[in-house]
C-alpha positions in Angstrom: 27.5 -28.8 -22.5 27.0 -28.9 -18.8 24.2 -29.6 -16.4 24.4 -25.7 -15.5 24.6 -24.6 -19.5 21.0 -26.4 -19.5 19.8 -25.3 -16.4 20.1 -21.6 -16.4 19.1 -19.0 -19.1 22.4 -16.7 -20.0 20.0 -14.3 -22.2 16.5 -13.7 -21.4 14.4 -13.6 -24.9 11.8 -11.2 -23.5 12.9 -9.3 -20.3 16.0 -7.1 -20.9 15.4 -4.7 -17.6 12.9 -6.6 -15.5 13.5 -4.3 -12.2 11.4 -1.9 -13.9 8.3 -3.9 -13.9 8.8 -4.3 -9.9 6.4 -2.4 -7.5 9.2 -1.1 -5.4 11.1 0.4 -8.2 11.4 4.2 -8.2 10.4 5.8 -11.6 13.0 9.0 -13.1 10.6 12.0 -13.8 10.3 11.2 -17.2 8.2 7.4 -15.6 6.2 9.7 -13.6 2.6 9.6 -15.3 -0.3 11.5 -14.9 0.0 12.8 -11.5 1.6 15.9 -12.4 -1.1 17.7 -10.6 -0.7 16.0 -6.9 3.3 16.4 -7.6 2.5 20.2 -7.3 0.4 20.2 -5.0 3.0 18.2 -2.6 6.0 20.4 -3.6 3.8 23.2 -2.7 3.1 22.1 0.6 6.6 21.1 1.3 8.2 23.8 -0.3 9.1 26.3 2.9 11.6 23.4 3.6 13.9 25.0 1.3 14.1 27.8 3.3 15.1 26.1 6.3 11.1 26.9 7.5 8.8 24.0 8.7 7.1 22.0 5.7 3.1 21.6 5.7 2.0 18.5 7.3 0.5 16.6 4.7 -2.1 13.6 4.5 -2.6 11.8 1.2 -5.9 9.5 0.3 -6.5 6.9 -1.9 -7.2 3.4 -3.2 -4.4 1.1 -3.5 -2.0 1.7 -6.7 -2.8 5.5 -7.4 0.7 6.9 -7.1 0.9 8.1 -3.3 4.0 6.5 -2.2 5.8 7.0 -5.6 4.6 10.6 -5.6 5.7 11.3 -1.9 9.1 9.8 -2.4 9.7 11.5 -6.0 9.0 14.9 -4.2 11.1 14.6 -1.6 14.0 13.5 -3.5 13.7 16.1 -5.4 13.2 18.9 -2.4 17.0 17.2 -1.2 18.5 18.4 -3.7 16.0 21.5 -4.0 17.3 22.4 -1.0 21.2 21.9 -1.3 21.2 24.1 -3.4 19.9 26.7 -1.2 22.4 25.6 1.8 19.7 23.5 3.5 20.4 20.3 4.6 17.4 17.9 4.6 16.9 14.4 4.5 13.6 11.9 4.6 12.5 8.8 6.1 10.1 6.2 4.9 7.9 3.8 7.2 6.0 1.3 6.6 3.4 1.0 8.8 1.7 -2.0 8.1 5.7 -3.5 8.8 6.8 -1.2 11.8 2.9 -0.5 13.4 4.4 0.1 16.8 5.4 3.4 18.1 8.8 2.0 19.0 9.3 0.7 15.9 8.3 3.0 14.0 10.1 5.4 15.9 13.4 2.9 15.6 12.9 3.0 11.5 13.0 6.6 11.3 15.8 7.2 13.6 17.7 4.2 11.9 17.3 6.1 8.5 18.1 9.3 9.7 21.7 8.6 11.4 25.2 7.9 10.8 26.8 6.3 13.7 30.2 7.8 12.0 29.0 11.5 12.5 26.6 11.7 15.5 28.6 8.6 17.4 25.0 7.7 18.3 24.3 3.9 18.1 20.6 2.9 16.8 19.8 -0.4 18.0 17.3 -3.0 16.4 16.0 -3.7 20.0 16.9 -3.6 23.9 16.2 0.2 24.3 12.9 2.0 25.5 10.7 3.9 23.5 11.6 7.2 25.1 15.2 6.4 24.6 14.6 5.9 20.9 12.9 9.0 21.0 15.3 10.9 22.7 18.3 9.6 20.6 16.1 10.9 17.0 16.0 14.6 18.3 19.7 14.5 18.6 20.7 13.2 15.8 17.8 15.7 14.0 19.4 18.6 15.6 22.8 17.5 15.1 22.6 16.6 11.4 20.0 18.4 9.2 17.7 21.9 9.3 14.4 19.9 8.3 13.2 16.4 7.9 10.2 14.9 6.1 9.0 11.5 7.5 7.1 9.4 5.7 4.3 7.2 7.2 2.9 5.3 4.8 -0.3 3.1 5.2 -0.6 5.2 8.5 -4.0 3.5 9.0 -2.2 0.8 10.3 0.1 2.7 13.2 -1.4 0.8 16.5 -1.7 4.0 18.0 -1.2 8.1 17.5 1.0 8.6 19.6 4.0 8.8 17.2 1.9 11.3 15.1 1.7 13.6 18.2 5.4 13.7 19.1 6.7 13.9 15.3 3.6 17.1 14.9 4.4 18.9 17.9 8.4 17.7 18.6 9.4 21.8 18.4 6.4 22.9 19.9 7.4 21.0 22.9 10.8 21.8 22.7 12.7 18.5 22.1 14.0 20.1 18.6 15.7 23.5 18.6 17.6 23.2 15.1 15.1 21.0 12.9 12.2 21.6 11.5 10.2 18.3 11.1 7.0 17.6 8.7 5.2 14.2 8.4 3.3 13.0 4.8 0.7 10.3 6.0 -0.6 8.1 3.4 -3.8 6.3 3.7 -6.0 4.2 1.3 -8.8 4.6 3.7 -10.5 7.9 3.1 -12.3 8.1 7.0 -8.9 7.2 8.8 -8.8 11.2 10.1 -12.2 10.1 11.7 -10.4 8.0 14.0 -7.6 10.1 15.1 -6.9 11.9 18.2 -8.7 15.6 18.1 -5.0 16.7 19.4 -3.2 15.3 16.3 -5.8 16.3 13.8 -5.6 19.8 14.4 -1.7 19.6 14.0 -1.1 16.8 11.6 -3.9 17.7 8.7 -2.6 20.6 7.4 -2.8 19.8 4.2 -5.1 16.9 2.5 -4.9 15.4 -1.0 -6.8 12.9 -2.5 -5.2 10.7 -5.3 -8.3 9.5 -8.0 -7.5 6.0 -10.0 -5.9 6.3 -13.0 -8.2 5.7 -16.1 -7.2 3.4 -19.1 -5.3 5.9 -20.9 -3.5 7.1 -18.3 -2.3 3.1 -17.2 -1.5 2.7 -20.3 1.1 5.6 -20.4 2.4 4.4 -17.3 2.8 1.1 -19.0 4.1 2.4 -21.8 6.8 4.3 -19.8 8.2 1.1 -18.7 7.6 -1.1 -21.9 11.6 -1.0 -22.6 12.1 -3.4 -19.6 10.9 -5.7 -22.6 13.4 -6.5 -25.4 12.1 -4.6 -28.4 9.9 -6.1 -30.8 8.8 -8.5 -28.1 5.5 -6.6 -26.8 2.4 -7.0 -29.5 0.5 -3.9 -29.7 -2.6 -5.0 -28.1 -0.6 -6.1 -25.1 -0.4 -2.9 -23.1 -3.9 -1.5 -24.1 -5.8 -4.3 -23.0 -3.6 -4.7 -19.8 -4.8 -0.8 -19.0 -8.5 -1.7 -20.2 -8.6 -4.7 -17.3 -6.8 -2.2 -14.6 -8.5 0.4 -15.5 -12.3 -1.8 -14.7 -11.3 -2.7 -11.5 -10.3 0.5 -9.3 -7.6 1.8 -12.2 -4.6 0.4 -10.2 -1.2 1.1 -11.2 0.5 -2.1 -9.5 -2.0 -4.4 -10.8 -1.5 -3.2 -14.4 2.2 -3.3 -14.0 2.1 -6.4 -12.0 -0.6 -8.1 -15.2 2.2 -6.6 -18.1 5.3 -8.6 -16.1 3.0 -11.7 -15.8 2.6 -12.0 -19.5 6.1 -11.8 -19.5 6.7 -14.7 -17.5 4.0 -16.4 -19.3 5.9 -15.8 -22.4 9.1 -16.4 -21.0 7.8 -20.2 -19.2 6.1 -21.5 -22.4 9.2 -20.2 -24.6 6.9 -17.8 -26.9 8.9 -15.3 -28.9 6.8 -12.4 -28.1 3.8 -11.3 -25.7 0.4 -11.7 -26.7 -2.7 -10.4 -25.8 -4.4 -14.0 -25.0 -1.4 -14.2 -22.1 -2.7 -10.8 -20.5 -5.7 -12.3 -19.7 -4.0 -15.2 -17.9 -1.7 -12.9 -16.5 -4.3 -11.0 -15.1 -6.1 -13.8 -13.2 -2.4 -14.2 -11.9 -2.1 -10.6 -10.7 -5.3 -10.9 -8.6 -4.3 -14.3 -6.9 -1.4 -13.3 -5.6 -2.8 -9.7 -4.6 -5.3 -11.1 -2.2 -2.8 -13.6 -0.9 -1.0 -10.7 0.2 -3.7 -9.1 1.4 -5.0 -12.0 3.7 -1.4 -13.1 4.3 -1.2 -13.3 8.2 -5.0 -13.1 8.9 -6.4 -15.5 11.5 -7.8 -18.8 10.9 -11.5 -17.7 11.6 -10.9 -14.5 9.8 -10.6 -16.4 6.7 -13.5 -19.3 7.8 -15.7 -15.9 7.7 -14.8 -14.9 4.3 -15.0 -18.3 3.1 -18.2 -18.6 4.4 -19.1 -15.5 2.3 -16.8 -16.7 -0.3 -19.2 -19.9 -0.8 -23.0 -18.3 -0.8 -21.3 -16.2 -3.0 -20.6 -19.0 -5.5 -23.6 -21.0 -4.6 -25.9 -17.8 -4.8 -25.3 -15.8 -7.7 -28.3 -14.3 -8.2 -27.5 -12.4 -4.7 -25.0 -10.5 -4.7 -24.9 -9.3 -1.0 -25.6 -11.5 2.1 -27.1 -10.7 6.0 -24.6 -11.4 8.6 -26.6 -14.1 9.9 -26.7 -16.1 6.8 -23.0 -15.9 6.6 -22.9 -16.8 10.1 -25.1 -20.0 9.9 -22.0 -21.0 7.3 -19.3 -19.8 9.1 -20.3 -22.4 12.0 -20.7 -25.3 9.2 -17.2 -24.2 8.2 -15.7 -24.5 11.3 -17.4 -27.3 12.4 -15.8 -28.9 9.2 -12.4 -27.2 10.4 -12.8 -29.4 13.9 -12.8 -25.9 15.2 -15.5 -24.1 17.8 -17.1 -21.0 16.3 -16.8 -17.3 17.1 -19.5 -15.7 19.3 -22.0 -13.6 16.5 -20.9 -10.3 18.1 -16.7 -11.6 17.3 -18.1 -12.1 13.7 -19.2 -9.1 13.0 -16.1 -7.5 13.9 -13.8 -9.9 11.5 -16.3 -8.9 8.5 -15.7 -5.4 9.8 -12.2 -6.1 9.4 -12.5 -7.4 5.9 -14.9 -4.5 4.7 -11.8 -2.3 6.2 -9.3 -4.0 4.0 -11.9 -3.1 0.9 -12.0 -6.9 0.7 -16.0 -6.7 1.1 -18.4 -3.8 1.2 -21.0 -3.5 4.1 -24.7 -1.5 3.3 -26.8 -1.0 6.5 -30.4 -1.4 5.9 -33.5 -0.5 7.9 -36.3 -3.4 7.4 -39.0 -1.1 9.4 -40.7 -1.6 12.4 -41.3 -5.6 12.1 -37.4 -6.2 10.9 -35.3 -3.5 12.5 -32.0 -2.8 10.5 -29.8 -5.4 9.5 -26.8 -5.1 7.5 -25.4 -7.1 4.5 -22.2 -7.7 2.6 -20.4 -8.3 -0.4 -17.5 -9.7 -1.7 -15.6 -7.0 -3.6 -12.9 -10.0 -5.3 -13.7 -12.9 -7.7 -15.1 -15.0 -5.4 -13.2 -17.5 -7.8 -9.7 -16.0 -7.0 -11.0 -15.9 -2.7 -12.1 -19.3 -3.2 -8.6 -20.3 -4.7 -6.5 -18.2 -1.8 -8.5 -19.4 0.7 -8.1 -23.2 -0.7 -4.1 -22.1 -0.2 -4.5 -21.3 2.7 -6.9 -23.1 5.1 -5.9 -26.9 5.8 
């Protein structure tokens, strides 16, 4: 036997299709669960695109993990080949904002998607070109290639500006399409982001608004069910996937944190060379699942970003009989923090904003308070994590 024969696994004893237990992985129909609603309501606002007519702008709420990206891909996929059939040729692009936030790349991603150099002899480059020339090379190849186009924005919340919203809405108005009809699905998990756009775009972008609710335990435990046979069978005890949708389902009923706590106790399985999944590895897995959710989620923040929410992270721990703190108790121990960190603190006023920031990541939650006439208002916050799982991150990720 070699040193290869010991090192690698040639058949996995729990896992026999793994890629559908990733987040990224597109569900058939048949994987679709519970949304069967909001898939209605999208194909009806879509639907004139099978007539060659311009689609309903569309904008989509809600938390993290409710089905708004699969359900905005699934529908138009299926409006492609809706549409074919009818003669109509349509395509869509997908962005992700919180990767391309910039108009110009933003703008770059959808064009990219939309061409081939081999048909419109129209090059796409990754850089090197203005914005307007990006712009001006998309309506070409729109009016060239197809009758209408969805773009997708997803996390739109995150675009720097709206200024890609306003050409996208109003591209025929202004006359830089002729042939193609263009309609834009914006996705957001923050219910107030219309608040903040442009009065021009709102009144041509929000045609249309859905709101996506979280999925209760029975629900996240068909969708889990739909995708048990990425397990070998037999593998999965029965109390696996209800407890995994009993966890999700507590804490905001999110689809990729159930899925993401079911492929753990895989792993779990898989690295301690049990035979099958158990329910006392779903409770492991699911302290796994949170980890490396908020690592994402703080994953580029600044330094004193994250000495704020330690701060908070800390009374938290230290003062469990409160759940919520004023600002400037968490900014006396921000300045301890930082003065541990060798690092000179944030004005009060730059504070505020970073726990701002982390109250709009639904990473805290603010309440403002009014302490009458002798106190004036004040506000105070709360860690919406395990302060266990924050402290752990943080410990990751501070030196």
């Amino acid at each position: 036997m070699t040193d290869a024969d010991d090192l690698f696994i040639r058949e996995d004893p729990i896992f026999v299709n793994k890629e559908l237990l990733e987040i990224n992985h597109l569900p058939d129909e048949g994987r679709i669960v519970g949304r069967d609603e909001e898939i209605g309501q999208l194909a009806n606002a879509v639907n004139p695109a099978i007539f060659g007519q311009s689609p309903s702008n569309v904008l989509i709420y809600g938390k993290t993990g409710t089905g708004k990206s699969l359900c905005a891909k699934y529908v138009s996929g299926r409006l492609i080949q809706t549409a074919e059939e009818e003669g109509i040729t349509t395509a869509y692009a997908y962005v992700d904002c919180a990767q391309d936030s910039t108009e110009t790349q933003a703008v770059q991603t959808i064009a990219s998607a939309l061409n081939d150099p081999d048909l419109t002899d129209i090059n796409i480059p990754d850089k090197g070109i203005s914005t307007a020339t990006y712009y001006k090379r998309l309506w070409k190849i729109l009016d060239m290639r197809y009758d209408v186009v969805l773009v997708i924005l997803d996390e739109i919340d995150k675009l720097d500006s709206d200024d890609i919203l306003m050409q996208l809405s109003r591209a025929g108005e202004a006359g830089k399409l002729t042939e193609c009809k263009v309609g834009v699905i914006g996705i957001s998990n923050k219910i107030k982001y219309k608040d903040r756009m442009d009065e021009r775009v709102k009144s041509s972008l929000c045609e249309r608004e859905f709101v996506f609710p979280p999925y209760d335990a029975q629900q996240l435990g068909d969708i889990m069910q739909a995708r048990s046979d990425a397990f070998r069978e037999g593998v999965l005890d029965d109390s696996v996937i209800p407890r995994a949708a009993a966890l999700a389902a507590r804490e905001h009923g999110d689809a990729r944190k159930a899925i993401d706590i079911l492929r753990y106790a895989g792993e779990i399985a898989q690295s301690i060379g049990a035979n099958t999944v158990r329910e006392e590895f779903v409770v492991q897995a699911r302290q796994r699942a949170e980890t490396d959710r908020f690592r994402e989620l703080i994953r580029g923040s600044t330094p004193h970003s994250r000495y704020v929410l330690q701060a908070l992270t800390v009374l938290s721990l230290n003062e469990q009989e409160d759940e919520a703190f004023r600002t400037t108790r968490i900014y006396e121990l921000y300045q301890q923090v930082c003065r541990q960190e060798g690092s000179e603190s944030l004005s009060l006023r730059r504070v505020r904003d970073l726990l701002k920031e982390h109250a709009f990541l639904d990473v805290i939650e603010q309440s403002r308070y009014s302490g009458g006439s002798a106190e004036g208002s004040y506000t105070e916050h709360r860690l919406l994590e395990d302060p266990e799982v924050v402290r752990s991150v943080l410990a990751d990720t501070i030196d």
